[in-house]
C-alpha angles and dihedrals in degrees: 000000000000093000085051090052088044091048085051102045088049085049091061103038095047089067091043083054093053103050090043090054091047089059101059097031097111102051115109125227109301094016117114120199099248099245095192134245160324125196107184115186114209094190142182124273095247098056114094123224103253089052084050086052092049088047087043096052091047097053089052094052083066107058116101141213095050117215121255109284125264137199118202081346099309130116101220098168098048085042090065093033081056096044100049092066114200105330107217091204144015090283135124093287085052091054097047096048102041093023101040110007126074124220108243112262112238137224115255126192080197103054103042080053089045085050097043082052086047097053097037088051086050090047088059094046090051087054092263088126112169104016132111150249120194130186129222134170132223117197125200107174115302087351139097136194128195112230112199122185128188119199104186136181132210122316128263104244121197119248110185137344117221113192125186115299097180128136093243129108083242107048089040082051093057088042098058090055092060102100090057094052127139092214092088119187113252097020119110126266117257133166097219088064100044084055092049088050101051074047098061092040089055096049079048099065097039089068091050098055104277098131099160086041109124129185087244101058083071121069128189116214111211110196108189094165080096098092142211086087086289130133144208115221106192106173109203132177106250118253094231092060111128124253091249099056092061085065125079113217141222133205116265109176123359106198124175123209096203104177100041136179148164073255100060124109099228099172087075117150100251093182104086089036127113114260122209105199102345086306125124106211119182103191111144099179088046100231101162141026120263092234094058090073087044086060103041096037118084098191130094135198096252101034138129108248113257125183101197081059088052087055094042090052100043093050088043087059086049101051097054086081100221100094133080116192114014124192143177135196135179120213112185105236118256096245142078084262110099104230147114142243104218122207138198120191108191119184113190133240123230099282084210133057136165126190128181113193123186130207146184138172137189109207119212078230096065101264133139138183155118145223131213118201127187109207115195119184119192101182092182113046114148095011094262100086097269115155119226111191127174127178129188126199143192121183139190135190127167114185122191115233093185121245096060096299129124151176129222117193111185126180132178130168142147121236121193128187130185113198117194122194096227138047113270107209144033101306122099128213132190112260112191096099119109082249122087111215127241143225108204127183117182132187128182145177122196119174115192129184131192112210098274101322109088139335130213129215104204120183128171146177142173151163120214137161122229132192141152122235090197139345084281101035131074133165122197116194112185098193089188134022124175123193131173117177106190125186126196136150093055117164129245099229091048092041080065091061086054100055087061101026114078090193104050091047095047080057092062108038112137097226134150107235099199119168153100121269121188120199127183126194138190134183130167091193085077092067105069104246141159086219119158087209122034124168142195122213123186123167121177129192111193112189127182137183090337103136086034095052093046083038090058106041089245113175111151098177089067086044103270108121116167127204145183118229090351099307122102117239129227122246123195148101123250132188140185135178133178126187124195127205112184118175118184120206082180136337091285100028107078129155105201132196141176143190113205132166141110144179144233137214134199129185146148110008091023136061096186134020113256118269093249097050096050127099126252132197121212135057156108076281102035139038091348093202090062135065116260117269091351107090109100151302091222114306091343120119120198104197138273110303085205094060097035150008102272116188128238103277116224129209128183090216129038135183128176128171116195128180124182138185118204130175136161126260102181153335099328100345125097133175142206152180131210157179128217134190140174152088139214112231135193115243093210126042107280108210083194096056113031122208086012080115116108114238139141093296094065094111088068094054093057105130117221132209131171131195162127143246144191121216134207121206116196093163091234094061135348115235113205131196108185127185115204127187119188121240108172117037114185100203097066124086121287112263086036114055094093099096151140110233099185085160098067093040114158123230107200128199117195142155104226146018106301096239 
């Protein structure tokens, strides 16, 4: 027994050996493989234990170089570095080691007494004075770890903050910011937060006109001689702060060069010229409209200088759209007046643009096809920034059926947008965002055919507004939407399968969908941030025909159906939300979740919700281990896609819950796996799918499906090959529904991140 347990134990620890001694194969004599580090905090009495962890955590933030990275303990990438050796060429060796591999990271004297300067210089400047960090080093082996241990005293707490009493405009302005101070009586000193202060001070006084203030020119005066570990904090004006910088300033001129180049005589005399709204515009060929600048600028001849309105103006130009480079500059007038000439130097953006793009897709399902779009920008339509797009589209897709037998599916269509940047009607926004709303009207045709079986005649149109709240938050209200889905040309012998599929005939109602939708958005990814959680938040409400159906009377379940032009409307509520959930354990290490689902209503003139406006499951975006668009709804199961032609499957509810985890391996290739759950669901009993209705029992019709992915990319775009398996499949009997259907596996190509 004992000689077993002894074999055993050898068996595990000759693997352990190895890998130790792989790690540090390649040192020379006297290097040692930097292990990492220890920060010990030997604190007062009076410091809790989760303020020691904090402390603890941000010393050791600070400490550089970082250690070789390790997953579950292991140093993969200084394991290959290590086994390919020194490659003699640009061969595969070469690629492991350089590509895939890391170099080991070496321990460094110099740098462990760089780093205990580093923290002791951070301890003072979180009101540790006088206290001590000392350095120690533990060897195992090859390796080294750095051992720092802080042995503090009590903290510097601040006594009393003394800001400027003198009789200048100046000195009476940073008074009066005081009560709002971030220097609080009672909290400890730190630096970080003197320098926010004189921050805040200074962005302050820029909105009040100081336009030549700077933050050093305030200096805050710490006295800590008082005893008893407290500290004065008394913030002057330093006594070597230029005279103009004493003075708040107002706008003189504002004039716009809105046609600007590197040829353009700038030093032009503005006085005699003619002024539109207060504005100077020298535009000689006339390319915009003098009111789009009244209504992007923010300044104003007379007023105080601001330099939040400066921000707001410059990001207002920007996001026109029709610029592409966009400058200021302040000149002090040459008077005793205190007041600036303000300049805007506006170099314009190609008005035209045209892009093809070309696509083409394999289906797991045996389908093949392609699509080629046509994409034309004009940025400058009418003079005053508006945006004319038009794109134009052709599709193909040919699915086997087996047996000879096949299926062709073509679109084309044609899709234009006008985007105005104002809001066109009698409703007024707010517009001293950084965002300049939009007006947007939008038109489309898209004719579809399936083989010889039916056609449909889509058009659409529609007029929303559209403005950002802020750089992460962005509300679309669509006021009117009309769309009317026709179908002709359907044949007898499928008009036969409509007459007893419920589904298939829901898919080709000729029905008006008229109504407003609203959708709001908000994503913090679009800030630039360093931040460990991030999220994404979009809701929808999509509303049709609902004040006209009550207004008429319309009930078609007791035979009054209305319709407009002959074609009865759609009445009903709809409503989707998705949440996103992304945490970084570093810019490449991310571990992403989302909540999706949503439900529709119909009611008086409508039985069902109309086919474009129902949910799916399944997907490359959606539950991976599933066809797209073919999982549910509920416990229904609509056949196998590889044996047959299965239609799209409907549901009135939807919820899906997805996590990731993606990583890099090297150079452009990332990889992932991931979990994905959910199911659609009728709201009303379907005779033609049974067990497709929502109910109680909706927990134990949840679909699972588990994979993985590799990623390429490539900056411009991210290219994503996903594998999905099924593991839960609802349609099976209770007690049995938990697999591993390794047989009907997904393989799913897709350009981007799935959410």
């Amino acid at each position: 027994m004992n000689g077993s347990i002894i074999r055993i134990l050898c068996f595990i620890a000759l693997p352990v050996l190895f890998y130790s001694c792989s790690e540090t194969k390649s040192l020379e004599e006297g290097q040692y493989l930097y292990d990492g580090a220890k920060v010990i905090i030997k604190p007062d009495s009076a410091m809790s234990s989760s303020g020691s962890k904090a402390l603890r955590r941000e010393l050791k933030s600070l400490l550089r170089p970082k250690p070789n990275g390790s997953f579950l303990g292991i140093r993969f990438k200084l394991l290959l570095y290590n086994l390919a050796g020194t490659p003699t060429g640009k061969g595969l060796r070469y690629f492991i080691r350089n590509k895939m591999g890391e170099p080991p990271v070496l321990a460094s004297y110099s740098a462990f007494e760089k780093n205990r300067a580093v923290l002791q210089n951070r301890l003072e400047n979180r009101g540790y004075f006088k206290d001590s960090v000392l350095l120690d080093t533990v060897y195992k082996g090859k390796k080294l770890t750095a051992v720092y241990t802080a042995e503090l005293g009590k903290q510097y707490l601040i006594r009393n903050v003394i800001y400027p009493s003198g009789p200048d405009s100046l000195s009476l302005e940073i008074a009066r910011m005081a009560p709002r101070s971030l220097l609080k009586t009672g909290e400890p000193y730190d630096l970080d937060v003197i320098k926010n202060e004189r921050s805040r001070i200074d962005t302050r006084l820029k909105q009040k006109g100081y336009y030549y203030f700077s933050q050093d020119n305030l200096l805050v005066r710490a006295d800590s001689t008082i005893g008893d570990h407290q500290v004065d904090m008394n913030l002057v004006i330093k006594n070597s702060t230029p005279t103009l910088a004493l003075q708040a300033y107002r706008i003189n001129d504002v004039v716009v060069f809105a046609d600007y180049n590197v040829h353009v005589d700038t030093s032009i005399q503005v006085s005699g010229l003619p002024k539109y709204d207060g504005y100077t515009i020298i535009d000689q060929n006339k390319k915009f409209k003098p009111s789009l600048f009244s209504r992007a600028l923010v300044f104003k001849s007379g007023d105080l200088y601001n330099r939040r309105a400066q921000d707001l103006s410059l990001n207002r130009l920007v996001s026109l759209g029709v610029f592409k480079f966009v400058k200021i500059r302040f000149d002090e007038k040459d008077t005793a007046e205190k007041k600036l000439n303000a300049y805007y130097y506006l170099t314009p953006t190609e008005k035209k643009s045209i892009r093809f793009e070309i696509s083409a897709l394999t289906q797991s399902n045996d389908g093949n096809g392609g699509q080629l779009s046509v994409n034309w920008r004009n940025r400058n339509t009418f003079r005053g920034a508006e945006l004319l797009t038009a794109t134009a589209y052709l599709g193909f897709l040919r699915q086997n059926l087996g047996q000879g037998n096949y299926t062709n599916t073509s679109k084309l269509g044609v899709d234009v947008s006008l985007f105005v940047p104002r809001i066109i009607g009698p409703f007024k926004f707010q517009e001293n965002s950084g965002f300049i709303p939009k007006t947007r009207f939008n038109a489309g045709y898209e004719y579809y055919n399936q083989s010889a079986e039916y056609t449909l005649n889509s058009f659409k149109a529609g007029f929303a507004y559209l403005w950002k709240q802020s750089i992460i938050k962005e509300h679309t209200l669509e006021i009117i939407r009309v769309n009317l889905v026709n179908p002709t040309h359907i044949d007898s012998l499928f008009q036969l399968q409509l007459d007893t599929n419920v589904v298939l005939a829901r898919s080709l109602q000729k029905t008006f969908i008229i109504g407003p939708t609203y959708n709001f958005n908000i994503n913090t990814l679009l800030r630039p941030n360093r931040n460990k959680n991030n999220f994404y938040f979009n809701a929808n409400i999509d509303l049709s025909a609902n004040i006209l159906g009550i207004a008429s009377g319309a009930n078609v379940n007791s035979g009054i159906e209305k319709k407009i032009f002959d074609v009865p409307y759609a009445q009903y509520v709809r409503g989707e939300i998705d949440f996103r959930h992304y945490l970084s354990f570093s810019q490449t290490t991310v571990l992403a979740s989302r909540i999706t689902g949503g439900m529709g209503y119909a009611y008086g003139n409508s039985t069902t919700m109309p086919f474009i406006k129902e949910f799916f499951a399944g997907g490359a975006n959606d539950i991976r281990a599933f066809r797209s668009r073919s999982l549910g709804p509920g416990a229904y199961y609509a056949g196998n896609q590889d044996t047959a032609y299965i239609p799209d499957q409907p549901g009135d509810i939807k919820m899906v819950f997805n996590t990731e985890f993606r990583f890099k391996l090297f150079s452009i290739v990332r990889w992932a796996f991931f979990a994905d759950a959910g199911n659609t669901w009728t709201l009303k009993y379907d005779s033609s799918r049974v067990g497709s209705q929502f109910s109680k029992d909706w927990p134990s019709q949840i679909a699972v499906g588990i994979g993985t992915g590799l990623r390429l990319d490539i900056s411009i775009l991210l290219l994503r090959l996903d594998l999905g398996i099924p593991v839960r499949e609802p349609w099976l009997a209770p007690g049995e529904r938990w697999v591993f259907d390794s047989k009907n596996t997904v393989l799913n190509f897709a350009i981007g991140y799935p959410f």
